[in-house]
N, C-alpha and C positions, 0 to 999 in steps of 0.2 A: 800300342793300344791308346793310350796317353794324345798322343799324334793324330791322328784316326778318330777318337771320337770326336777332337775340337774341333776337326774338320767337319765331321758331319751333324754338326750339333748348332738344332735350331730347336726350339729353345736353347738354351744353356747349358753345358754339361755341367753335370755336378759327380766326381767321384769321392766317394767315400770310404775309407777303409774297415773291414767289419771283421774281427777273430772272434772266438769264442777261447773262454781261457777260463781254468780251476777257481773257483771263488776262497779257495783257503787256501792254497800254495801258492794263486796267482802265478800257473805255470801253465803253457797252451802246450795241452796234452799230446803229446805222440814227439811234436818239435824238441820238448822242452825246451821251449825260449820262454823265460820269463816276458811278461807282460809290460814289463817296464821298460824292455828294450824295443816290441812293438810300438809302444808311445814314441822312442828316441828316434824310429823310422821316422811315422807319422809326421814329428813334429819338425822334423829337418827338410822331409820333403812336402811340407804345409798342406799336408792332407787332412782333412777331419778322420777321425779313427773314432767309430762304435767298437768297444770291445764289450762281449755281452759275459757275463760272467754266469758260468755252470755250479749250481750250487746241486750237491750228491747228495742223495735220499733225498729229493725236494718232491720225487714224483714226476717233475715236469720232464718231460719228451725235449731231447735235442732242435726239433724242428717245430716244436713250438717256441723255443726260445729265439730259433732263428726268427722265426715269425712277429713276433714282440718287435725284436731290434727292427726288421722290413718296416712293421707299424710307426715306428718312432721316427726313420727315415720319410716314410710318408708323411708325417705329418710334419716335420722340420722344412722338406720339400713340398708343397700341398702345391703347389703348382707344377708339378714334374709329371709330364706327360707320358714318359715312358723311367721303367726302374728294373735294373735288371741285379741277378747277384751273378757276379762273376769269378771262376776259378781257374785255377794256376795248374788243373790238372793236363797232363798230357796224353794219356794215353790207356788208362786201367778200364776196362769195358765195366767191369762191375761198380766201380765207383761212382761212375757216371750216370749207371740205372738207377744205383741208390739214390743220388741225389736229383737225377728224375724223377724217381718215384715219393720219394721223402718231402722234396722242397719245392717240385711243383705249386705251381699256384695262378691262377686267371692275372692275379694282381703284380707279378712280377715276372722276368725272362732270367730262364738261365744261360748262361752263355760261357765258353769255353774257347777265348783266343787262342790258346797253345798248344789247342787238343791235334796231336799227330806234327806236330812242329817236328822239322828233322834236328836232334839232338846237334848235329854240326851246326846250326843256324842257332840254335840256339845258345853254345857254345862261344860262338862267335857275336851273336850282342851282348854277350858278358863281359867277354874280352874288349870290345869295345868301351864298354860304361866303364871301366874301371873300378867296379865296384867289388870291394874283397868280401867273401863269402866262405865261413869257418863251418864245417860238420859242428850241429850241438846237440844230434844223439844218434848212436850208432847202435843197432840190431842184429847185424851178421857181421862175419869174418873181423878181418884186423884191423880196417882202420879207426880209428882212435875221435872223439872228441874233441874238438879246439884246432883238427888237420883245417889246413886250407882247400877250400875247392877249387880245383881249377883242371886247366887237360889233362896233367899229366894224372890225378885222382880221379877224375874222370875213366881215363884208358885204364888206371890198375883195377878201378870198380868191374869194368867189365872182364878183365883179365882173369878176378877174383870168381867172376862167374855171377856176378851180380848186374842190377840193371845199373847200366854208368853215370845217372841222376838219381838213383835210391828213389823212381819212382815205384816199387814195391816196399816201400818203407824199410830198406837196408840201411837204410841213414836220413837224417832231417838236418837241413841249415837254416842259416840265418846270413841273409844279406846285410852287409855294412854299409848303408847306405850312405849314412855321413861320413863316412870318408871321401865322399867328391863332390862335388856342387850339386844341387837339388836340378836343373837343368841337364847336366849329364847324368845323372841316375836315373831321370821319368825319361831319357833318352832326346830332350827337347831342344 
């Protein structure tokens, strides 16, 4: 993706990394990965990172918070002709409406590179980046917290009867980014 916009980017691309995460555990809900290891992403691979923080019983709607953060990007960028928010989903048909429905907006584009990626292809620029990726919360069946991801967890996820990237939330990770050079991580 990385690859691909710099190509096609006139103006300038600008990416920016944007979580929303617990404002009193400082922990990004569902993943639990704390917040501090998104920063240790961020900062290896010299991305800027908005992390917006959710603060409970504030009243305030999810996607108006998202909205704030969009605000603040727009205005850091006031010269960015186009701004889109971008997700990592693959394939969940209702999560996609939600957040068509929820985060739509005239001022921004959603967009979804890996939406229907075949899981082998995806597999396979993992294995290439070298990048290690550990389960940091598990929801069904037996695998465990702190497991590494890779094929062979992969095959027993679906063995297991689960989807084989826990894209129904049977499991959340966390990429190791810095464990490889910021070049071969953004795959460049």
């Amino acid at each position: 993706l990385v690859k691909e916009r710099q190509r096609q980017a006139s103006p300038p691309f600008h990416l920016i990394l944007l979580t929303t995460f617990d404002a009193k555990s400082r922990i990004i809900a569902h993943q639990e990965v704390p917040i501090d290891t998104v920063l240790r992403q961020a900062q290896h691979l010299q991305i800027p990172l908005l992390a917006i923080p959710l603060h409970r019983g504030s009243g305030e709607t999810y996607p108006s918070r998202i909205e704030k953060g969009m605000d603040a990007i727009r205005k850091r960028l006031s010269d960015a002709q186009r701004v889109s928010l971008v997700f990592g989903d693959l394939h969940l048909d209702h999560i996609r409406e939600w957040r068509e429905k929820e985060l739509s907006s005239e001022r921004h584009a959603l967009e979804y590179p890996l939406w229907e990626v075949p899981y082998e292809d995806l597999m396979e620029d993992l294995e290439a980046s070298g990048i290690g990726v550990t389960l940091s919360a598990v929801t069904k069946g037996t695998l465990r917290v702190g497991t590494t991801f890779d094929r062979s967890l992969w095959k027993e996820a679906v063995r297991l009867g689960m989807d084989g990237f826990g894209e129904e939330g049977e499991f959340h990770s966390v990429a190791e980014v810095w464990a490889v050079s910021r070049e071969r991580a953004l795959g460049l």
